[in-house]
N, C-alpha and C positions, 0 to 999 in steps of 0.2 A: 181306765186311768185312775177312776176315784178308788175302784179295789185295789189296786197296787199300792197308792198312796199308802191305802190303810193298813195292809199289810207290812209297810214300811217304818209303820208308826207302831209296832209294834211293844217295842223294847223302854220297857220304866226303867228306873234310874238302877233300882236294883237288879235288874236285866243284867243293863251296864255292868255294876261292878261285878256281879257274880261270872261273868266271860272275863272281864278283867284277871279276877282270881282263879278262873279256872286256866287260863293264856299262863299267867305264872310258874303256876303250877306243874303245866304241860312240859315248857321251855326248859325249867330247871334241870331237865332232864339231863340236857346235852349239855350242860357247864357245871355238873355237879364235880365233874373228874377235875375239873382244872386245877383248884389247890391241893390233890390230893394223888397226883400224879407221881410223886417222889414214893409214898408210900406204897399206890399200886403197883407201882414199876418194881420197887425191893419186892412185893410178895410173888412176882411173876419173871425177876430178874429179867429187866428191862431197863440199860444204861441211860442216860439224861441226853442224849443226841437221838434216840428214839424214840425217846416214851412217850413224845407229841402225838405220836400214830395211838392213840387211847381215845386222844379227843377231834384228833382228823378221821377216821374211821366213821364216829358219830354225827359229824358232819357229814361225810359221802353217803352213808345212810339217809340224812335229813335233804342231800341235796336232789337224790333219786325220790324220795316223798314227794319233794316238794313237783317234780315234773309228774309224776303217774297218780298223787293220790289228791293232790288240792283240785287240781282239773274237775275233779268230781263233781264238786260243790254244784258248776255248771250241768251237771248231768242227771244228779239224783236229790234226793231232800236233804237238805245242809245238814238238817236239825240228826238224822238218822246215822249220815257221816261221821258226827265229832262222836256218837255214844259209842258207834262200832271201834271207832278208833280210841277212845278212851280204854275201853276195855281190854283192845292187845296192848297198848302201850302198855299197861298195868300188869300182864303178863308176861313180856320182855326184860319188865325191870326187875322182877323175880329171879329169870334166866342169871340177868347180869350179878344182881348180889349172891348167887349159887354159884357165880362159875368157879370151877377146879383147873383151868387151864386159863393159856393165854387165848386158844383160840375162843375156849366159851366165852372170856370174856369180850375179845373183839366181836365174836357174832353179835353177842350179848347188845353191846353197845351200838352195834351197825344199828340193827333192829329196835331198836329205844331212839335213833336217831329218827330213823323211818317215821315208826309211828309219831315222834310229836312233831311233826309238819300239822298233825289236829290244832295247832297253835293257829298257823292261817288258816284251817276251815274257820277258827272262832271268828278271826279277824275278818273274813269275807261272810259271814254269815250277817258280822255285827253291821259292815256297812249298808248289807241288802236287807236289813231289817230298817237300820235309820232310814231319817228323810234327808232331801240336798242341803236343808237350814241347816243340820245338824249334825252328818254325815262326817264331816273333821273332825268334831268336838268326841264323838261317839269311838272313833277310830284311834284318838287321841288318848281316850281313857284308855280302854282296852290295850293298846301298847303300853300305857304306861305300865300296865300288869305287867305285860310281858318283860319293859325294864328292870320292875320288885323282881320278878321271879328268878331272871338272868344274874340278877347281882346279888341276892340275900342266897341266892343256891349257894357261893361259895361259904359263907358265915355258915348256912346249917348245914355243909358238909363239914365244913371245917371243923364247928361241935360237937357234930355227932361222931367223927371219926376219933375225937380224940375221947369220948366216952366208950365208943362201942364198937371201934373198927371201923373204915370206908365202909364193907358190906352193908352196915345197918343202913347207910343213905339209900341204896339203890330197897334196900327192902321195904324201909317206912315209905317211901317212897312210891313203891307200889301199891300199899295198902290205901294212902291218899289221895292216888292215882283211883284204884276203884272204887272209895268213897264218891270221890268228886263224880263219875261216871251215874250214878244211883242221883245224885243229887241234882245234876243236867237232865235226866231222864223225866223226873219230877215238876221241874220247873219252868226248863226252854221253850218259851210257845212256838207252835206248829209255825214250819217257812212255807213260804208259796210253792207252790211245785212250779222247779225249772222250765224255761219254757224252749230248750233245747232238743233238736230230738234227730239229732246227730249223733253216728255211732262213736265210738271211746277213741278207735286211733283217730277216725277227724278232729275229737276234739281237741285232741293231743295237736295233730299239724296244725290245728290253727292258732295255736300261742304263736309259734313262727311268723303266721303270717300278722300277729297281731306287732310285734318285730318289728318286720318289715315294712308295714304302714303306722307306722307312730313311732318316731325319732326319738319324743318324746319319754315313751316307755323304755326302750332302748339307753337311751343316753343315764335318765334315773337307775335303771338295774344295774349300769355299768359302775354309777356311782357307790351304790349300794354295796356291790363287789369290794370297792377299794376300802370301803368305813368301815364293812366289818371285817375285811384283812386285816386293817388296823387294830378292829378291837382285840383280835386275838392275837396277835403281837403283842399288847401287853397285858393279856391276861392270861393268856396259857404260860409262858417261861417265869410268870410273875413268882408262884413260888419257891424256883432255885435257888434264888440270890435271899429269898428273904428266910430259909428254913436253915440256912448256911450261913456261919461268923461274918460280919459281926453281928448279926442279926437275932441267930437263931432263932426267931416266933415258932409256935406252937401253931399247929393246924386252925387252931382255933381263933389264933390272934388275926393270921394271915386269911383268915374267911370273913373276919369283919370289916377288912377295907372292902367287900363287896356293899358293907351299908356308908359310904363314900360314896360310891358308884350308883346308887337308887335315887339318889338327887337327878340325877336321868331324866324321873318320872317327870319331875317338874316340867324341863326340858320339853318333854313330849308333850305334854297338857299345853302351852304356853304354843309351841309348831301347830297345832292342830285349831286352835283357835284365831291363829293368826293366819293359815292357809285360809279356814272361811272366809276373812276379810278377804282374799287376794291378794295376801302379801308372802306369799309362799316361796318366792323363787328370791328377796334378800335377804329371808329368815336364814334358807340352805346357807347363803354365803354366809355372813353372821356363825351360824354354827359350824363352819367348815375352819375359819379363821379358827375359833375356839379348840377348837380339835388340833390344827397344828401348833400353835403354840402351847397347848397344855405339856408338849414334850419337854420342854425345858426345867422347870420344876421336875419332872418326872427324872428326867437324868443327873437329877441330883441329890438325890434319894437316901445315898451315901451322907450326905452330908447330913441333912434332918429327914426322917421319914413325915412330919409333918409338908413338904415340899411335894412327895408322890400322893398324898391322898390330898393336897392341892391341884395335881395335874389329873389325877382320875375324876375327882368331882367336875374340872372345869373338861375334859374329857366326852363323859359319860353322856351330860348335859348335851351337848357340841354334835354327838354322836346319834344319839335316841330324836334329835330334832330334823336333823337329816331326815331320819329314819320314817317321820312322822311326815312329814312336807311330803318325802317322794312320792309316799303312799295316797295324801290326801290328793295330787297333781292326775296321778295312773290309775286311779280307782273312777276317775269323772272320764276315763275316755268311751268305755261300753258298758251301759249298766247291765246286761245281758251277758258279761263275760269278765266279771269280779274276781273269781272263782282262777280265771285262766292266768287272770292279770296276776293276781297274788302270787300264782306260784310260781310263772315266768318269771316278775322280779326278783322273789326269794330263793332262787334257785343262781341267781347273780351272787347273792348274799352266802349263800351254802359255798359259793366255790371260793368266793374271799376267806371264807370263815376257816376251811378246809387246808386251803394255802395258807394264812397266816399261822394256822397252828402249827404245822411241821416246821413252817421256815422261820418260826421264833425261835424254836426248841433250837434249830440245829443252827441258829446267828448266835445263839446265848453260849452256846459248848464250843463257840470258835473266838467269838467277840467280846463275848458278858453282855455285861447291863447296858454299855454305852453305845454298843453295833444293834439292841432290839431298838435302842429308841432311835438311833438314826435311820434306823429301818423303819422304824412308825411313824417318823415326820416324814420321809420321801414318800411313802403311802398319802401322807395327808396332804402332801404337796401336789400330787396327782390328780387328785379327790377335787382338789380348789382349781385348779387349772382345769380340768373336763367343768366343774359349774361355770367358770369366769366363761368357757366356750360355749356353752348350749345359751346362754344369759344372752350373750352377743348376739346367736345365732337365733333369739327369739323366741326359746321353744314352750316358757313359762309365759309366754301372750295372752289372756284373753282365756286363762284357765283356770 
């Protein structure tokens, strides 16, 4: 027990932020395309009721990751996991800013989806390094990267496309990608060797069975599905309306309300400190309210644009806390299957992510602006109604 401890206590501060930064990093991958979807769709002539399939693709890629390759974590050395995967991810993203077709580029993207599911090895490696004191706080930072990384992706795609072409993001991009790979190689200290020794499809069935005994797990994943259905209702259609009169912003303009949206981090740092206490299950509600009422402001965007990056901030925040609660709840159920937990839950999250993306695009090119966001409040309405039930039914007791 005192070895495990110790092994658990491994991670300084700077640990911390360097998984932080590398999570970021990783993530940006799959949300680079969002404000720049108008432009790839013209280079690949791809109409606005389709071009969603650019960033839902990247999703079913990420959503297949997350079930066949986070599992690992549980199976083999974390630490050997994220550098393997760092290194094709960084390969894939090559593919994508080369591609000559549409298919290279949809493979392109499948595959860059795939690989940054390396995003939850960081996140399961990070808890199984902390201790239980600290294990929220540690998890907490660490997504907060992944928020930076989620939300500034639009901003530096957005400036890099309007300097050098969408391509150049997917390329620098990779070159960053295998820096940061050299630089984890260097520095991550060694993780415990798992203490599983169960073949790959068991450990596959037994996410299911983890399912089916813990409501808990289950109810939070489901949650998980609906928030980031949400998030990408309004962030994937977000550029149509704003690159089009009366608007018309510039790639670059329309990527800085992504630094709106990294007020998130807060969010997440503030969830994760407050699950340590045990107050994890009315932060969710707290944050859930936030997220359905940020729609209003949002839908009125027409009038002031100051109004939407009122409703993303109060949003993003709302959303990344969720985000952080469910995790710190579902990470204390087997410390022995972190690994399995992560990518069960995120794998809820990949088919939200997946769904919202197609079915903003194609509410936007039937409804506009004012059917995405009625769309993104009935999501959040859902969201609040499944917490107000598990709440009821106890499941945040004694956790």
């Amino acid at each position: 027990m005192k070895k495990e401890q110790e092994s658990r206590n491994k991670l300084s501060s700077t640990h911390v932020i360097l998984l932080a930064v590398a999570c970021g990093l990783a993530v940006a991958n799959v949300y680079y395309a969002q404000p720049l979807l108008d432009t790839m769709g013209a280079t690949f002539r791809i109409d606005h009721a389709e071009v969603g399939i650019i960033v839902t693709v990247s999703q079913i890629g990420y959503g297949i990751g997350l079930l066949l390759l986070v599992p690992l974590g549980d199976l083999v050395d974390g630490r050997k996991l994220i550098l393997f995967q760092f290194l094709l991810l960084g390969s894939f993203l090559f593919i994508t800013g080369l591609a000559t077709s549409v298919y290279m580029l949809l493979a392109g993207m499948f595959l860059v989806g795939l690989m940054a599911v390396v995003t939850q090895a960081l996140v399961a490696y990070a808890a199984n390094m902390a201790n239980d004191r600290t294990r929220g706080r540690v998890v907490g930072t660490v997504t907060g990267g992944v928020v930076i990384g989620l939300l500034l992706a639009r901003t530096v795609a957005g400036g890099l496309t309007q300097l050098a072409g969408w391509r150049s993001v997917y390329l620098i991009s990779a070159m960053m990608v295998m820096a940061m790979s050299i630089i984890l190689f260097r520095t991550l200290p060694a993780s415990s060797k798992p203490k599983n020794a169960v073949s790959y499809p068991r450990l596959l069935r037994s996410i299911f069975v983890l399912f089916r005994k813990n409501p808990l797990f289950l109810v939070r994943s489901l949650m998980a599905m609906l928030i980031f259905a949400a998030g990408q209702v309004l962030w994937t259609p977000m550029v149509l309306p704003l690159s089009q009169p009366p608007f018309s912003l510039s790639h670059t303009a329309i990527g800085m309300l992504g630094l709106a949206g990294a007020t998130g981090a807060v969010g997440a740092a503030k969830a994760g400190s407050l699950s340590d206490r045990g107050h994890a299950g009315w932060a969710s509600g707290i944050a859930l309210v936030l997220m359905l009422i940020s729609w209003l402001p949002m839908a009125l965007m027409f009038h002031s644009l100051w109004l939407l990056i009122l409703g993303i901030i109060i949003f993003d925040m709302g959303l990344q806390a969720v985000h952080v609660t469910n995790q710190s709840l579902i990470l204390k159920i087997d410390p022995e299957a972190r690994s399995r937990i992560t990518g069960g839950y995120m794998i809820f999250y990949a088919i939200g992510s997946a769904t919202g993306s197609i079915a903003s695009t194609m509410t936007f090119a039937h409804w506009g602006w004012n059917g995405v966001c009625i769309l993104g409040a009935v999501i959040g309405a859902m969201a609040f109604l499944l917490w107000w039930w598990s709440e009821q039914s106890g499941f945040t007791k004694n956790k």
